[in-house]
C-alpha positions in Angstrom: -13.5 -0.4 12.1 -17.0 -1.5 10.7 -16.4 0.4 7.9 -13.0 -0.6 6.9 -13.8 -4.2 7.5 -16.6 -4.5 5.0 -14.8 -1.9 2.7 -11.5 -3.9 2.6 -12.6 -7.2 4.1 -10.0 -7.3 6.5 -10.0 -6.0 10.4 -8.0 -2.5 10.8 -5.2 -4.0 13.3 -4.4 -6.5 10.5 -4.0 -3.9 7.8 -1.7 -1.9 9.8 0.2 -5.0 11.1 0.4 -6.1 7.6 1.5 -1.9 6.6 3.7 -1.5 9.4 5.5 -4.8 8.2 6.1 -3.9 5.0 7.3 -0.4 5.9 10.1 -2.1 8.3 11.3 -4.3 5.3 11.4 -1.5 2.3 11.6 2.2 3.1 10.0 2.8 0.1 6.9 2.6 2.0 7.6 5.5 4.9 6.1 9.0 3.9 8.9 10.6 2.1 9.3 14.5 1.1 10.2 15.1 -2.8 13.0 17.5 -4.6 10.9 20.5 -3.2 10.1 19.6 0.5 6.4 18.5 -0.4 5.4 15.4 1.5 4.6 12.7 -0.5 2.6 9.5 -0.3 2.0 7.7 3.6 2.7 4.2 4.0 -1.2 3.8 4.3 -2.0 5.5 1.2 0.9 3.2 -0.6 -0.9 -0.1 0.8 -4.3 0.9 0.3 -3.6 1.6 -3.2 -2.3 -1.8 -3.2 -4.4 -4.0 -2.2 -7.6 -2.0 -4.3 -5.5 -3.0 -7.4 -4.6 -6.5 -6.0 -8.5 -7.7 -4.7 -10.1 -5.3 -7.4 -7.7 -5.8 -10.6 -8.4 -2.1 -10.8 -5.9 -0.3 -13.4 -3.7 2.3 -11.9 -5.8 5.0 -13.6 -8.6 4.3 -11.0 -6.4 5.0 -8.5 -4.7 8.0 -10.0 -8.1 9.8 -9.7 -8.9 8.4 -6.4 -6.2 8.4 -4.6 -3.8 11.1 -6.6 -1.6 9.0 -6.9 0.6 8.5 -9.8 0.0 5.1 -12.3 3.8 4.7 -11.9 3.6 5.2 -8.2 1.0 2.7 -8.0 2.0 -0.3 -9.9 5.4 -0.1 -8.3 3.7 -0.1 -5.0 2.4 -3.3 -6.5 5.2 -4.7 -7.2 7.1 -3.8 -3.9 4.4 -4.6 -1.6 4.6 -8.2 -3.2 8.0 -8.6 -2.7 8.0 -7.3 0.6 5.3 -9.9 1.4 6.8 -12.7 0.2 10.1 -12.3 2.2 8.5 -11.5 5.3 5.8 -13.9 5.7 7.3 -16.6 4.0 8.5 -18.1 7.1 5.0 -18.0 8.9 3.6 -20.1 6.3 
């Protein structure tokens, strides 16, 4: 928990309140398995990669390396995670 708070500058439960959120609205974001049975990306792995390029500005070939993820993977995390944002919190605000 210490960790991840000063790593990501958020507490753990709100990261997986915000992950679990987004995975409810777009099923994009649940751990899917590709043509060949391999498993693919978690819905962790999907936001963390998101918010490191959304509070960093980091390119998606930073996270390509870290995270083996894909730059076309990544940005359309991006641009899924901030439309699955928008429509669910939009109403708390």
């Amino acid at each position: 928990e210490r960790y991840f708070r000063r790593k990501h500058m958020l507490s753990w439960d709100l990261f997986l309140h915000n992950a679990n959120c987004v995975k409810q609205y777009d099923q994009f974001f649940e751990q899917g398995r590709n043509c060949i049975g391999d498993l693919g990306h978690n819905t962790i792995e999907k936001v963390n990669a998101t918010l490191r390029m959304m509070a960093y500005g980091v390119l998606a070939d930073f996270i390509d390396n870290n995270l083996t993820m894909g730059k076309s993977t990544s940005i359309l995390c991006v641009k899924k995670f901030a439309k699955a944002v928008v429509e669910v919190f939009e109403q708390s605000i």
